[in-house]
Structure formats: structure tokens, C-alpha cells
C-alpha positions as CSV (number, residue, x, y, z in Angstrom):
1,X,-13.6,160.1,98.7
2,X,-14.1,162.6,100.9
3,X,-14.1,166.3,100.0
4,X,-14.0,167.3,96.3
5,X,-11.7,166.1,93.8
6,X,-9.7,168.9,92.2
7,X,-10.6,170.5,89.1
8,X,-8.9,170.7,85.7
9,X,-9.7,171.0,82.4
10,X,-7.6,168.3,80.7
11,X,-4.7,166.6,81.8
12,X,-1.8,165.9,79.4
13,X,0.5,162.5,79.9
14,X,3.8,163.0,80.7
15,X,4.6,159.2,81.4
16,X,3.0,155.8,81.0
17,X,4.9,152.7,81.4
18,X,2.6,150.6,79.1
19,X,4.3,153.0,76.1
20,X,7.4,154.4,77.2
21,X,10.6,153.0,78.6
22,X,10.1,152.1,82.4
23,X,13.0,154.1,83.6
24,X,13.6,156.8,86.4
25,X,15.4,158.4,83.1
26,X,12.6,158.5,81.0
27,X,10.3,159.3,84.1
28,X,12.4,162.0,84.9
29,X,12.9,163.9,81.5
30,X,8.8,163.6,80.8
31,X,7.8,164.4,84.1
32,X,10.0,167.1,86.2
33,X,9.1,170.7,86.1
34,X,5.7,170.4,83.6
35,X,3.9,172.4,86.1
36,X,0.9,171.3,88.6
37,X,-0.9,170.2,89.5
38,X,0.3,166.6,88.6
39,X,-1.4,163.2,89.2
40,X,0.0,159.7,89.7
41,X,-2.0,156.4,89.4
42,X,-0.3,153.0,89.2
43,X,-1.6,149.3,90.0
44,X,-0.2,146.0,91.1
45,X,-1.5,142.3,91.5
46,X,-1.3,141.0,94.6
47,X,-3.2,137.5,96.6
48,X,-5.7,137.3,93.1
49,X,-6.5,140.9,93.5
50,X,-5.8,144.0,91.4
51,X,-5.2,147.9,92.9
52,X,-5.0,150.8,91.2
53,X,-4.1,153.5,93.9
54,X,-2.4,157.1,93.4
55,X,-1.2,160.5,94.6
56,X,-2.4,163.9,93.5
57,X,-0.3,167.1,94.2
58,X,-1.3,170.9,93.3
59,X,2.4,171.5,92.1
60,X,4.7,170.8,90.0
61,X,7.5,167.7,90.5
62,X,10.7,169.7,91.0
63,X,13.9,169.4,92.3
64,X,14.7,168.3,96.0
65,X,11.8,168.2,98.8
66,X,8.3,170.3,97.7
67,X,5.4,171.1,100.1
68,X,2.2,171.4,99.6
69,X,-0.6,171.0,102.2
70,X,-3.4,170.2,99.0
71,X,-1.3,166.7,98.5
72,X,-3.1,163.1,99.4
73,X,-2.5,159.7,98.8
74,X,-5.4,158.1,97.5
75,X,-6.7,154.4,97.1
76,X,-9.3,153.4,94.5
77,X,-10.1,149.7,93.9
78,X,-8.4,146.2,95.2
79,X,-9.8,145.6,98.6
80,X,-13.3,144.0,98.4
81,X,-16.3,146.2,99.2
82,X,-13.7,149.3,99.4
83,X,-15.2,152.2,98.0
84,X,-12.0,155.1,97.1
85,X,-10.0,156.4,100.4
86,X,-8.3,159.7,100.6
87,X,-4.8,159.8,102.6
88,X,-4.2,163.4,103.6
89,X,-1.0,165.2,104.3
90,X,-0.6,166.0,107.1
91,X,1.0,168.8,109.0
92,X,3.7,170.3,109.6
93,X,5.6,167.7,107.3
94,X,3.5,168.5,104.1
95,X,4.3,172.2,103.9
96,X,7.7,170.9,103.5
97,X,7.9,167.6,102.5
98,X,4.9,166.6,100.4
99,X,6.7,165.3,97.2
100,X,10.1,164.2,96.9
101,X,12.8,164.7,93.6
102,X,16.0,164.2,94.9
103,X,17.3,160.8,93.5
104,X,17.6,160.5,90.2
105,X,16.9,156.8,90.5
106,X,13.6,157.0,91.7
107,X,10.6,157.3,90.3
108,X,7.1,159.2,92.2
109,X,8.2,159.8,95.2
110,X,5.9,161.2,98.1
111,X,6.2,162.7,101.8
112,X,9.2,163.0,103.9
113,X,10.6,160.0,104.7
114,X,9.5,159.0,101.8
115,X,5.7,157.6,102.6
116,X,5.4,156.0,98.9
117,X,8.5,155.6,96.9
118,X,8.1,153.9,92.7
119,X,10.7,152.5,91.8
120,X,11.0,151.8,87.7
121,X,12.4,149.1,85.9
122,X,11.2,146.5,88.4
123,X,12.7,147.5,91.5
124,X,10.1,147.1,94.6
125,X,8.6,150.0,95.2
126,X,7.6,151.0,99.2
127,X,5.1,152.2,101.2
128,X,5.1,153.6,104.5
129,X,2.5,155.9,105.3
130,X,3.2,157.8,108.4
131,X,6.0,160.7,107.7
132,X,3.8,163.1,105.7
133,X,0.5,161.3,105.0
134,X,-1.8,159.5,107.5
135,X,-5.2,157.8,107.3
136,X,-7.2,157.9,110.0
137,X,-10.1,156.1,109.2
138,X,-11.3,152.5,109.6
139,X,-9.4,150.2,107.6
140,X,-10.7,147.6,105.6
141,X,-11.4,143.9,106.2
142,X,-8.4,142.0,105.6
143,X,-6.4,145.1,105.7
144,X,-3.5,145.1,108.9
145,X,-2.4,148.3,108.1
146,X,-2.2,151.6,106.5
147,X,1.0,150.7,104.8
148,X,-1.0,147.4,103.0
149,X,-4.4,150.1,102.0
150,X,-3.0,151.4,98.7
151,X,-1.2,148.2,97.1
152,X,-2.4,145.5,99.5
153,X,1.8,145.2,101.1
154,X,4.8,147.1,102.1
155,X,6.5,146.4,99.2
156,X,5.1,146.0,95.3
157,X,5.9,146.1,91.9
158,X,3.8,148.1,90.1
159,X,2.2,146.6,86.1
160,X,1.7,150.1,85.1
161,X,2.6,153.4,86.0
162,X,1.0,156.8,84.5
163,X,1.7,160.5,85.4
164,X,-0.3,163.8,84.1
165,X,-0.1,167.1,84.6
């Protein structure tokens, strides 16, 4: 990944769908105003393949629309011969629009127009990079699009879900 990864000393769960109820409820009463910077990693199966992909913000999950130009998208594993991708916000949307905690229903919710949504409880969750968040790089093989880098499609349900701050 380009660029360093941010520092912290420890990182305390505030979710993890493998333990806790997989609700925007229970999501939402863990997760919302613990303070930043938070991260996200989830992962999905999808054509034999497993990918574990993420977002990082600097602050805290709060109410309504928060910006924060330190945000990214990231992938780590699932495409073969992939090694971990950063996807940047971008400007002027991520001073505004970075992270998103206006429906109660959703879960991890990131850029304005909401450029990756989780759904809980089973619901497909979507992705469409673009609003918020770009990558600009080269794509890899097999991959048709930005929207298909993280979770390997538009739409996914994710096997687990964990969120630290």
C-alpha cells in the first residue's frame, strides 16, 4: 500500500459479527461516537475466492455526513497476485462526505453517495466507488472495474464484519 499506514497504539473492538448480533442496532450502539480514528475490515466469498477488504477513517463515526481528507478504501487479499491497494478520498467530496451515519439501518457506510454501504443481517451490501473515493491505478487481472477491486462485485454479502477504534 502506498504511503504509511496510520499509527496507533492498540485498537479496541467495538463490533464483530462472528460474536455479536449482526444488526445495524448492535452495530450502531457499539460503534457510534467511540472516537477515531476507527477501522473497518470485512470479507466475502465470491467465484472460489475469498477478500478481506476495508476502510480506515481518522475520526470518529458520528451522526449524519463526516469529512475527513485522511479516509481510504483499502483492498487486501482476494484477487490473485494482488498485493494490498489503497483507495483515496478524494477531493472536494471527502472534506464533506467521507463517512456516512445517517440511516439507522445501515451498517459502515463510506463517501457521499454512499461509495461502500454494509448492510447487516444479510442484506447485500454495495459498492460504488466514484462519489468520494477513486482508484486510479491499474486494475487487476480479471478485475472490470473499480466497483469489483474490494469484494470482487457490485453487490456482496459480507461472512464477517469487525470495527475498531
Amino acid at each position: 500500500m502506498s504511503g504509511s499506514w496510520p499509527s496507533r497504539g492498540s485498537w479496541t473492538t467495538c463490533y464483530d459479527s462472528s460474536t455479536m448480533a449482526n444488526s445495524a442496532s448492535t452495530y450502531r450502539s457499539r460503534c457510534d461516537n467511540k472516537g477515531g480514528p476507527t477501522l473497518m475490515l470485512a470479507s466475502n466469498s465470491f467465484s472460489g475466492r475469498v477478500y478481506v477488504s476495508g476502510a480506515y477513517t481518522s475520526k470518529a463515526v458520528s451522526q449524519g455526513y463526516t469529512g475527513d481528507s485522511g479516509a481510504f478504501l483499502f483492498y487486501l487479499e482476494g484477487w490473485p497476485d494482488t498485493p494490498p491497494i489503497k483507495i483515496p478520498a478524494k477531493e472536494p467530496a471527502a472534506s464533506n462526505h467521507a463517512i456516512y451515519n445517517g440511516n439507522s439501518g445501515y451498517g459502515p457506510t463510506y463517501g457521499g453517495n454512499h461509495d461502500l454501504r454494509l448492510m447487516m443481517g444479510g442484506s447485500n451490501c454495495v459498492v460504488s466507488i466514484g462519489h468520494s473515493y477513486s482508484y486510479t491505478g491499474s486494475l487487476p487481472s480479471g478485475c472490470s472495474s473499480q466497483n469489483h477491486l474490494q469484494w470482487g462485485q457490485s453487490l456482496f454479502v459480507f461472512e464477517r464484519l469487525a470495527v475498531f477504534y
